[in-house]
Structures are given as C-alpha cells and as structure tokens.
C-alpha positions as CSV (number, residue, x, y, z in Angstrom):
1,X,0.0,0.0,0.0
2,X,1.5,3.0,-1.2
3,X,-0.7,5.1,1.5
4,X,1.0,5.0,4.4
5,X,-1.0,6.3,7.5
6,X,1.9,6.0,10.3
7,X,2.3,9.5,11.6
8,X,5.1,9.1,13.2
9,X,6.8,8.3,9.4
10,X,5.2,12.2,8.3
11,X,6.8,14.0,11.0
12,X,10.4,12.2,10.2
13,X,9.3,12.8,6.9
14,X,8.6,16.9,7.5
15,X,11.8,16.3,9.9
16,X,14.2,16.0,7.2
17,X,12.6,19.1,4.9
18,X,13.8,22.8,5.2
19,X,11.9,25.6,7.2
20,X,8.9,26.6,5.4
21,X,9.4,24.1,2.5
22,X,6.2,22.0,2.1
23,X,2.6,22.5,1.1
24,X,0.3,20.6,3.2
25,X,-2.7,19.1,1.0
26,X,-5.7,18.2,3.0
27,X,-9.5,18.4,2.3
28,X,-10.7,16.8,5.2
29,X,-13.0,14.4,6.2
30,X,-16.1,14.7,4.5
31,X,-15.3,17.1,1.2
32,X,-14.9,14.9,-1.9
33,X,-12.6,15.5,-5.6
34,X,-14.1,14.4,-8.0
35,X,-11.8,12.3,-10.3
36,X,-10.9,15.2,-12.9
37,X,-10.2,17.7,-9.8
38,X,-7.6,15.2,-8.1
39,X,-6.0,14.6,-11.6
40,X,-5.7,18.1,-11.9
41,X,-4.7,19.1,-8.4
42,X,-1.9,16.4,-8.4
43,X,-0.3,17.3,-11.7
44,X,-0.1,20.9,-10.0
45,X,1.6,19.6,-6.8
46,X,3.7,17.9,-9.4
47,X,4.9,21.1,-11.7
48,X,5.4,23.2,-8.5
49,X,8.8,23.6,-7.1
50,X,7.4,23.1,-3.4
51,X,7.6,19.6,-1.5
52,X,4.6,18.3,-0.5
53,X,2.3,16.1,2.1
54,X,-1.1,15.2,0.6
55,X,-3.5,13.7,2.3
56,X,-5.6,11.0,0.3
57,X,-8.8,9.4,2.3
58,X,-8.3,5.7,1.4
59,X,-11.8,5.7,0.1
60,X,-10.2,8.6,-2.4
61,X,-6.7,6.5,-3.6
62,X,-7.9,4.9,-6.3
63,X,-8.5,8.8,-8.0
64,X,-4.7,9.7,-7.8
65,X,-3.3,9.5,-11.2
66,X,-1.3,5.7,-11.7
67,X,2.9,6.2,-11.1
68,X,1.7,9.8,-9.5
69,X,3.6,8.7,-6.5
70,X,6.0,7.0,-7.4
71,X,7.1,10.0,-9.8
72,X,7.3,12.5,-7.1
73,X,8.4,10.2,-4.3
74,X,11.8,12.4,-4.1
75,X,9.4,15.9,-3.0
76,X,6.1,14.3,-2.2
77,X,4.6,11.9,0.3
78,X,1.3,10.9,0.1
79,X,-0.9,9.3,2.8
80,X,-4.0,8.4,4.1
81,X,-4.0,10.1,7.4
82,X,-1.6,12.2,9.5
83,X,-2.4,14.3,12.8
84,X,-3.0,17.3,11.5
85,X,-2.3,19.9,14.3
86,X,1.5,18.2,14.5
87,X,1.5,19.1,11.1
88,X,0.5,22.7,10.5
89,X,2.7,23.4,14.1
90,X,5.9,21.9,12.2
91,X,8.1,24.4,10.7
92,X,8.4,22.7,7.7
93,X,5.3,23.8,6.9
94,X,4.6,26.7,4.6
95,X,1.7,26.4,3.1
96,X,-2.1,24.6,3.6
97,X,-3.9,23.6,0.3
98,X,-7.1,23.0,2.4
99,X,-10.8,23.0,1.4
100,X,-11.5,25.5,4.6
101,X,-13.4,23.6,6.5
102,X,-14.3,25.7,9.9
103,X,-12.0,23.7,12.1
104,X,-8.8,24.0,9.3
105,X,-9.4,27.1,8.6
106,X,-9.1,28.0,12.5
107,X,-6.6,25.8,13.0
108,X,-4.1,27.0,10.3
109,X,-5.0,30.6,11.7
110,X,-4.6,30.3,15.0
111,X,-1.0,28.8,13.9
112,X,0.0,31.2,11.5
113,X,-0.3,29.1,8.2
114,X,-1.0,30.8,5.0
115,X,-3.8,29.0,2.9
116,X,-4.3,28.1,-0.7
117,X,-8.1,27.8,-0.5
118,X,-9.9,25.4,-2.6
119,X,-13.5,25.6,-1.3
120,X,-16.1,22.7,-2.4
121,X,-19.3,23.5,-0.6
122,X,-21.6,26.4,1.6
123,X,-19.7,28.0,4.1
124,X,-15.7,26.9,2.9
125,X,-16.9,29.8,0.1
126,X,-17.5,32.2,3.2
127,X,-14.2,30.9,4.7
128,X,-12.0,31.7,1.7
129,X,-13.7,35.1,1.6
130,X,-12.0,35.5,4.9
131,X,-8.9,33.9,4.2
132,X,-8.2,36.0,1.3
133,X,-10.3,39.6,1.6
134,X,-10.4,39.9,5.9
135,X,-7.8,37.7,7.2
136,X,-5.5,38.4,3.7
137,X,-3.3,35.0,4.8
138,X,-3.7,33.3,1.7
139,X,-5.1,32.9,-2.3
140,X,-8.6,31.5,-3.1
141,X,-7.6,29.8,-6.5
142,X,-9.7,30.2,-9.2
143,X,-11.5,27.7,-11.1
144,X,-12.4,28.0,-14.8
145,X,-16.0,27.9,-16.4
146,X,-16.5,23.9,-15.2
147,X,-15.7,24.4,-12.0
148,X,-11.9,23.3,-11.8
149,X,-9.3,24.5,-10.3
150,X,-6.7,23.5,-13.2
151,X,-3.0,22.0,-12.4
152,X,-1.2,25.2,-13.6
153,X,-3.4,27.1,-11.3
154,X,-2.2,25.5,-8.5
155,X,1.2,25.4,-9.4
156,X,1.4,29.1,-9.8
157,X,-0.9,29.8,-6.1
158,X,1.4,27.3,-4.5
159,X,4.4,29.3,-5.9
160,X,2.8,32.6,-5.2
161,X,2.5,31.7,-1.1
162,X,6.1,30.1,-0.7
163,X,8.1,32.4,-2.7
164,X,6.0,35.5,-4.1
165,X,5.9,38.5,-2.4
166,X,2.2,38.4,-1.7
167,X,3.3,35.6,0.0
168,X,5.9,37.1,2.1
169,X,2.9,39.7,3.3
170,X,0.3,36.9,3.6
171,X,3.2,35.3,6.3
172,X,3.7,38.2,8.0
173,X,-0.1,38.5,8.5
174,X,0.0,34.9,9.2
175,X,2.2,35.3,12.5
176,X,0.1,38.2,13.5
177,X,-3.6,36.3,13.8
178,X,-1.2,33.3,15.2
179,X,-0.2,35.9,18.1
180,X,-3.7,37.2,18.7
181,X,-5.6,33.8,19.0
182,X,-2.6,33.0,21.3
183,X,-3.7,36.0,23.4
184,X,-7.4,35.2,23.1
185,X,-6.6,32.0,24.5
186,X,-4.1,33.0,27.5
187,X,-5.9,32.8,30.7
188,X,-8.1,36.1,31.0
189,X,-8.0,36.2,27.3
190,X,-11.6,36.2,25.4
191,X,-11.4,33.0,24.0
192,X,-10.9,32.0,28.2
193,X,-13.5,34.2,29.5
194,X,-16.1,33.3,26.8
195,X,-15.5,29.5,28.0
196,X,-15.6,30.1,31.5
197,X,-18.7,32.3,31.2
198,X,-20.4,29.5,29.3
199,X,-19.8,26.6,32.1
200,X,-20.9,28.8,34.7
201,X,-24.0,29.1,32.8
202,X,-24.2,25.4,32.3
203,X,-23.5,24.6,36.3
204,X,-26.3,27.2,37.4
C-alpha cells in the first residue's frame, strides 16, 4: 500500500525538509474531488517547485493519477491520514492547500499558516472570503467555467505563497492572527473568558 498512514513516518518525513518548504494538502474528512479535480490538483503539486504532504482518504486513492507517487516520491509523500495539528505546528510547513473547512481554517489561523483555498461547498466559500479579503493570509484559487481548479493554477498559487511577495505579506499576517488567537486563548483572554462564562452558565 503506497498510502502509508503511520504518523510518526510524516513527521520524520517533515523532519528531514527545510523551514517553510512544504505544502500541506488536506480536504478533510467529508469534502470529496471528483476524479478530474484530483487529476488536476496532483499534476499541480507535481509542476510546483514546493515539497509536498497530501493527504488522500483511502476511500479517495484509487482517483490519484497511476505512477503519481511513485514520480514525485523524491518531493512528495502521500498518505491516508496524519495528525494534522503536528502538522501545520511543524516548521516545515509553509503552506495549507485545504478545502476550509471551519475547524482547518481555524486551525491554520490560530497557527499562522497561510492557505491556498480550494473551497467545495456552503460556508468553505464564506471561509475563503475570509482567508483572502479579511484575514488576507492566503489565495482562493480560481477555477475555470466547469468548475476546476486546473494544475497550472495550482502550481502558480502554490508558488505565489512560498516564494512571491504576496506571499511574504500573507506570512507576515499569518504570525500576526497566530499571536492574537494565542492572546485570546491565555488565561483572562476572550477566547478563556467566553469558555468560562459559558460553564458557569451550564453549572447554574
């Protein structure tokens, strides 16, 4: 099984990759590609200059292009599950191709991880918005008249986080909501006070 899911082998993996090197590719567990979108999104991850860890749902393997990974085994790995929190904390990390989901989205913001968001359904639109336009810590890629986002797109978003200099702004902004949902969860913080207020209404 080419789809390893031993986390342990990810974080040795991310271990031996430079600072701020690799695109984390995620979508969850719910949001499915269908098989055109995962062709596509793969041959991007292949054309960019970026190493990457993609996250592929076992249910979803048999969509990856055949020899994808064996072709990019020298910059990619691809899995079927890895913690995600001990990956967006690593410092390999330098980017999250995610399909903003509430709970990535918060969790690549309250780290400081800029985002290339590729949202599928409802509210991930509404998160992008506020990835891109509020937060302005990543790209929302766009997708052409059928609804794909196409490989060249992704190679060039990918590109444009790690090395361009929207990027370099989108880090520094990055850092900055990382330090402010750190203070909001300090003790006296809002994030603190808002869950203390709430169990003393709950113990009343």
């Amino acid at each position: 099984n080419l789809f390893k899911s031993d986390n342990d082998a990810c974080i040795k993996w991310l271990n031996e990759r430079p600072k701020g090197s690799v695109a984390y590719v995620s979508f969850g567990s719910a949001a499915k590609l269908d098989d055109e979108q995962t062709k596509e999104l793969a041959w991007g991850l292949r054309r960019s200059k970026s190493n990457f860890l993609w996250v592929v749902r076992a249910s979803e393997a048999a969509k990856v292009p055949k020899g994808f990974v064996e072709e990019t085994s020298e910059k990619g790995l691809v899995v079927s599950w890895c913690s995600q929190l001990e990956v967006l904390v690593h410092e390999a990390v330098g980017c999250f191709v995610t399909h903003c989901g509430w709970n990535s989205t918060l969790e690549a913001l309250s780290l400081g991880v800029p985002m290339l968001a590729m949202p599928q359904w409802t509210d991930q639109r509404t998160n992008a918005k506020f990835i891109m336009d509020v937060w302005k810590i990543g790209i929302t890629a766009p997708s052409d008249e059928k609804g794909k986002v196409r490989e060249e797109v992704v190679e060039h978003c990918i590109s444009e986080i790690m090395e361009g200099e929207r990027g370099k702004e989108m880090k520094i902004n990055a850092l900055k909501w990382k330090e402010l949902a750190k203070k909001a969860a300090d003790e006296g913080g809002s994030s603190d006070k808002n869950i203390d207020e709430f169990i003393s209404k709950l113990v009343q």
